[in-house]
C-alpha positions in Angstrom: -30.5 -14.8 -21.1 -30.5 -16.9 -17.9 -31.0 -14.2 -14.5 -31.3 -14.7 -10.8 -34.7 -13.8 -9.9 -36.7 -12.8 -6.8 -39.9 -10.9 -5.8 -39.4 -10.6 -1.7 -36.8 -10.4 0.7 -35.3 -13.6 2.7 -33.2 -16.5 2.4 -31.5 -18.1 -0.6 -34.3 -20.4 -1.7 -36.6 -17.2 -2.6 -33.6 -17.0 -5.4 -34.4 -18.8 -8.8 -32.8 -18.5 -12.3 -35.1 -17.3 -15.0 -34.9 -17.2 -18.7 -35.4 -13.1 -20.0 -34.9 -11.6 -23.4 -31.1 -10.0 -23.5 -31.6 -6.0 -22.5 -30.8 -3.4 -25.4 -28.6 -0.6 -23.9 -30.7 2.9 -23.6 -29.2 6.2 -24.4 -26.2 7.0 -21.9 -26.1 3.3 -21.6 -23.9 -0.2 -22.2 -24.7 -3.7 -22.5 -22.3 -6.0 -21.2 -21.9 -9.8 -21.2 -21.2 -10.8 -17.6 -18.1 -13.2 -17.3 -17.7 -13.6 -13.5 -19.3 -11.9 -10.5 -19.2 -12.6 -7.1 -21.3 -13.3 -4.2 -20.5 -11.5 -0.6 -21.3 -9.6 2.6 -23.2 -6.7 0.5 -25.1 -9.3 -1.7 -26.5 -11.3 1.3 -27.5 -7.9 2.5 -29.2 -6.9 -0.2 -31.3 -10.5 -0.4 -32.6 -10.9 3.0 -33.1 -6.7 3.4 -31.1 -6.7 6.2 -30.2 -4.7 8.6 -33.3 -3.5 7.9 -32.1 -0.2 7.0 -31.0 -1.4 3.6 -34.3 -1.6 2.6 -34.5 2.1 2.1 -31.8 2.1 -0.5 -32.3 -1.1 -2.3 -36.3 -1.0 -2.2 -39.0 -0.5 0.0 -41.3 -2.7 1.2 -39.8 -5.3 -1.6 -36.5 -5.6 -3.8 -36.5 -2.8 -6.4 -34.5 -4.9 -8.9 -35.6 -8.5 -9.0 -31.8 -9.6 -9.8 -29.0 -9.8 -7.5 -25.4 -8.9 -7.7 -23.1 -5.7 -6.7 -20.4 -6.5 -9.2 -19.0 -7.8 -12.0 -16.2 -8.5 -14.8 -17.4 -8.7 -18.5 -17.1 -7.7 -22.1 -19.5 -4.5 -23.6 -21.2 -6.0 -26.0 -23.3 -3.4 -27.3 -23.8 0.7 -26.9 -26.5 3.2 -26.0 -26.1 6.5 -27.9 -23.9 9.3 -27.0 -21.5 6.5 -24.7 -17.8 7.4 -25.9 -15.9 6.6 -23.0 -16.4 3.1 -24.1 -16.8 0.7 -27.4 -17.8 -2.5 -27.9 -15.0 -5.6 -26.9 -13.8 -3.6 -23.7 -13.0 -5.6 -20.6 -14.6 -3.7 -17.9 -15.4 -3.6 -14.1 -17.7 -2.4 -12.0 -19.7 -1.9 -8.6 -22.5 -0.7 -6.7 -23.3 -1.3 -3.6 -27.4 -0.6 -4.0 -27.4 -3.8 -6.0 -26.6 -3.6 -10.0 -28.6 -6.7 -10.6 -25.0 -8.5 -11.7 -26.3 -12.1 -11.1 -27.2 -12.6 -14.9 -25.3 -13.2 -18.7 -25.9 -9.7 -19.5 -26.6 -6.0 -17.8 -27.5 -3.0 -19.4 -26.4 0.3 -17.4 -25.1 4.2 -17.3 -22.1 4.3 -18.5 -22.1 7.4 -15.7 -22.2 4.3 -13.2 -18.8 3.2 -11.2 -17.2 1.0 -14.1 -13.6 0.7 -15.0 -11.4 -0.6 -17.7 -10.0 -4.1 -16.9 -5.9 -3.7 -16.9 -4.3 -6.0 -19.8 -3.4 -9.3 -18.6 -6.1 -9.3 -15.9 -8.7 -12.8 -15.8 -11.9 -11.2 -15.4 -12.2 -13.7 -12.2 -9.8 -11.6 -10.6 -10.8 -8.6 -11.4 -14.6 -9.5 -10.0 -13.0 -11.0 -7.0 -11.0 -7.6 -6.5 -13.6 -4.8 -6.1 -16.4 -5.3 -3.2 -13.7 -6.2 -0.4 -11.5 -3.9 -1.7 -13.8 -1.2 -1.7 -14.4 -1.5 2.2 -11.4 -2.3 3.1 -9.8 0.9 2.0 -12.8 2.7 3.7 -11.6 1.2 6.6 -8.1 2.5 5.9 -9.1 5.9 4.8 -10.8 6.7 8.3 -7.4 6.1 10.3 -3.7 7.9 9.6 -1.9 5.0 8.9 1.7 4.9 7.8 4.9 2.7 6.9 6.4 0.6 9.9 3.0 1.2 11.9 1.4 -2.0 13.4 -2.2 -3.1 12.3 -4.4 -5.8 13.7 -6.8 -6.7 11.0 -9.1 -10.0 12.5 -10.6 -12.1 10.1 -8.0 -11.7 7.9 -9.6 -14.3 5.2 -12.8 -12.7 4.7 -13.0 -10.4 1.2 -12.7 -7.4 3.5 -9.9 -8.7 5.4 -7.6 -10.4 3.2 -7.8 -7.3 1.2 -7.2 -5.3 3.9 -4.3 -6.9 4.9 -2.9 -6.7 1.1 -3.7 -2.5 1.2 -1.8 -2.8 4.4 1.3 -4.4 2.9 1.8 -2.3 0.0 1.2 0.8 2.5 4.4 -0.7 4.5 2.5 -1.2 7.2 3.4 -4.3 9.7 0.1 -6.2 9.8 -1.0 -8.8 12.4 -3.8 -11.3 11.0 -6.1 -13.4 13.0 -7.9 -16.1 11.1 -8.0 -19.6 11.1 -4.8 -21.8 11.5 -5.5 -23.5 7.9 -5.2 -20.4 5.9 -2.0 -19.1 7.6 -0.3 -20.1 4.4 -2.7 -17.8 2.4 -2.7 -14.6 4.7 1.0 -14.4 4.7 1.0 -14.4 1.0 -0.9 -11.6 1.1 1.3 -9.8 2.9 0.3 -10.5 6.7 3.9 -10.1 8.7 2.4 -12.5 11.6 -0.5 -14.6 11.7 -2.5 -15.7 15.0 -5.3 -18.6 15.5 -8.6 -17.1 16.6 -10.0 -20.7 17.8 -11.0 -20.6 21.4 -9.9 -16.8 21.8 -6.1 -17.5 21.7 -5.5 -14.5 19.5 -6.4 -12.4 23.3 -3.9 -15.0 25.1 -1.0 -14.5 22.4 -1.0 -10.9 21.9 -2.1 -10.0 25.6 0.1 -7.2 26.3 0.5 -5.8 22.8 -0.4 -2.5 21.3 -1.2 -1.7 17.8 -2.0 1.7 16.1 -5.7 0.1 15.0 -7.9 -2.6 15.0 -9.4 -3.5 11.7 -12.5 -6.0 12.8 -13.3 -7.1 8.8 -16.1 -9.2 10.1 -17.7 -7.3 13.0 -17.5 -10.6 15.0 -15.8 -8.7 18.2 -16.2 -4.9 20.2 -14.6 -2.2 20.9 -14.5 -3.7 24.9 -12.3 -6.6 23.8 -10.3 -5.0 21.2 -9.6 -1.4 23.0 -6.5 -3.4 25.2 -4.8 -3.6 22.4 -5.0 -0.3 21.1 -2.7 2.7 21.3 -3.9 6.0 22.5 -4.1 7.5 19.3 -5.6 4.3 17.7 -9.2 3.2 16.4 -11.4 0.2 15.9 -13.2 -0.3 13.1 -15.7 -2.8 12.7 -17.6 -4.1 9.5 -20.7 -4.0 11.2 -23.1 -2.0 13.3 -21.9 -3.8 16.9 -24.2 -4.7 19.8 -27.0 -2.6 19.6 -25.8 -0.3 16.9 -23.3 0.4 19.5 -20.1 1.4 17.1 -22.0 4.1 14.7 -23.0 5.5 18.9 -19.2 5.5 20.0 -18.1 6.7 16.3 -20.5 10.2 16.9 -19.0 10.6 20.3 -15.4 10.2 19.4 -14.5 13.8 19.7 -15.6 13.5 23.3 -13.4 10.7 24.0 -10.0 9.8 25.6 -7.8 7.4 24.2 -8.7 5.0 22.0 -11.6 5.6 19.7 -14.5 3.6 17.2 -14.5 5.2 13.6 -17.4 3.7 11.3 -16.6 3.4 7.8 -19.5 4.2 5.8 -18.3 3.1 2.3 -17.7 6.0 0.0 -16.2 6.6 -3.1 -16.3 3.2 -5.3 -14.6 5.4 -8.6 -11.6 5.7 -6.5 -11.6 2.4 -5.0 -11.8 0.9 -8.6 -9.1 3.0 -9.6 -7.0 2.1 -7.0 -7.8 -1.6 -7.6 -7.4 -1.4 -11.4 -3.7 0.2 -10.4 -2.6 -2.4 -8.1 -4.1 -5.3 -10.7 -2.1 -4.0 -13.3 1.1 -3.8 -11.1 0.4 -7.1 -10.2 0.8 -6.0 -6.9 -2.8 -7.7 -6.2 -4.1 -10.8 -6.3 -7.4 -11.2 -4.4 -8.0 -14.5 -2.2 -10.9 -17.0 -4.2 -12.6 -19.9 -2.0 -14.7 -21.6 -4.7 -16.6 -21.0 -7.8 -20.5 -21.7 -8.6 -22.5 -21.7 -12.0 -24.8 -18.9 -12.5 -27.6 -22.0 -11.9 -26.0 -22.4 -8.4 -26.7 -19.5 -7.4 -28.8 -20.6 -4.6 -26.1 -22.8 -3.3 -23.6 -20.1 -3.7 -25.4 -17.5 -1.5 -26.4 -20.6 1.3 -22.4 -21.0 1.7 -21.5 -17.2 1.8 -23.9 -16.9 4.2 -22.9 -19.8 6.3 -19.7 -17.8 7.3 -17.1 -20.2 6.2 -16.0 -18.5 3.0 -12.2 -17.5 2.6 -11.9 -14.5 0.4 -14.4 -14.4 -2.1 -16.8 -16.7 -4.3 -17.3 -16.4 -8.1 -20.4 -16.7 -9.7 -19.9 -17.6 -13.4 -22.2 -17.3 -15.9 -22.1 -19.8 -18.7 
């Protein structure tokens, strides 16, 4: 089988496709054949080791696994003894943010790990594309009380994390206000988004000077709690996908309860069964259709991780084996 491959941490050209012998599932564990993964945020952290925290969870002072990948859609193609909750020809999904090794036709693993059946009628693109943004984006949610009719900033609104947010956000009744690009205004409000702003030059500060919303979602961590707190309510939060200046937003999380007014909440991601399960839900409802930018060969992948990490994504990218 054809696997992405590397023995140190850094950019996208220590990545390189190598032929290995298809793995035979262990007790307790599946085989599956990877139809499409995807390449994001948690990905690029997990091949350049940073922030350098990471390290201690996905290997330290090199990569434990040598394969990338956090997720995937496939088929189980064969079974370790005493697996029952699946048989061979299910559709299934699954994550892990400490890096499943994913990027490669086939992955053995516990059939204990955080894997899902995909609904009927689902492409196993979209069910790939559906689970890592997902999965933060209702962390971000689940730090906040957040109900119908209330109004929700979420900026960068087009990222995996954001445009999923903003879907959560709509089916929750909740009025959201996206700030992305001009060119995917189209795409946002089909998500769901009830307003869309520009964020070229800063005119999302200009246009909704004056204007108070029960949170902040930041799904790219590209702003602070200084420039976003003006448009906070008292009771409100902003929460950012990444650390902040100086680790600055896990600092103002810990002293929240020491704090008037506005407040930073970190969402460290938690509980990926019950994100999948809330995915798998909404996929079958059809209620969810995640945002896709473009789609690489498995023998891309370098290519594939040098444009997620160029920032200019939309939603998510596919990796697909052959």
């Amino acid at each position: 089988m054809k696997t992405s491959f590397r023995t140190q941490y850094g950019p996208p050209s220590v990545l390189s496709i190598r032929e290995m012998p298809i793995p035979e599932p262990k007790a307790g564990e599946l085989c599956v054949r990877v139809r499409a993964a995807t390449v994001n945020r948690t990905d690029c952290g997990v091949l350049f080791g940073e922030p350098y925290l990471f390290r201690f969870f996905v290997g330290w002072p090199k990569p434990r696994k040598a394969a990338t990948g956090t997720d995937f859609a496939g088929e189980v193609v064969a079974l370790g003894s005493g697996v029952t909750r699946f048989a061979v020809g299910d559709r299934v999904m699954g994550f892990d943010d400490n890096n499943l090794g994913s990027h490669a036709e086939y992955l053995c693993l516990s059939a204990q790990n955080a894997l899902i059946h995909i609904p009927e009628g689902v492409s196993f693109e979209h069910a790939a594309a559906s689970i890592e943004g997902a999965h933060y984006a209702r962390n971000f949610i689940s730090k906040v009380t957040v109900k119908a009719g209330d109004k929700v900033l979420v900026y960068g609104a087009t990222g995996a994390i954001g445009s999923a947010a903003v879907a959560l956000l709509y089916h929750a009744g909740v009025r959201v206000t996206a700030v992305c690009p001009e060119a995917h205004f189209a795409a946002v409000k089909k998500l769901g988004a009830e307003r869309t702003v520009d964020f070229a030059g800063g005119r999302w500060l200009s246009e909704l000077k004056g204007e108070q919303f029960a949170h902040v979602f930041d799904a790219v961590g590209k702003q602070t709690f200084a420039v976003c707190r003006p448009f906070l309510a008292n009771t409100g939060a902003y929460i950012s996908s990444e650390l902040g200046p100086g680790g600055q937003n896990i600092t103002y999380s810990l002293l929240a309860p020491l704090m008037w007014g506005p407040k930073v909440r970190f969402p460290l991601p938690m509980g990926i069964p019950e994100s999948l399960e809330l995915v798998a839900g909404l996929l079958a409802e059809g209620k969810y259709t995640p945002l896709i930018d473009r789609r690489f060969a498995l023998e891309e992948i370098v290519k594939a991780f040098e444009y997620v990490s160029s920032g200019q994504k939309i939603g998510n990218v596919l990796l697909i084996p052959s």
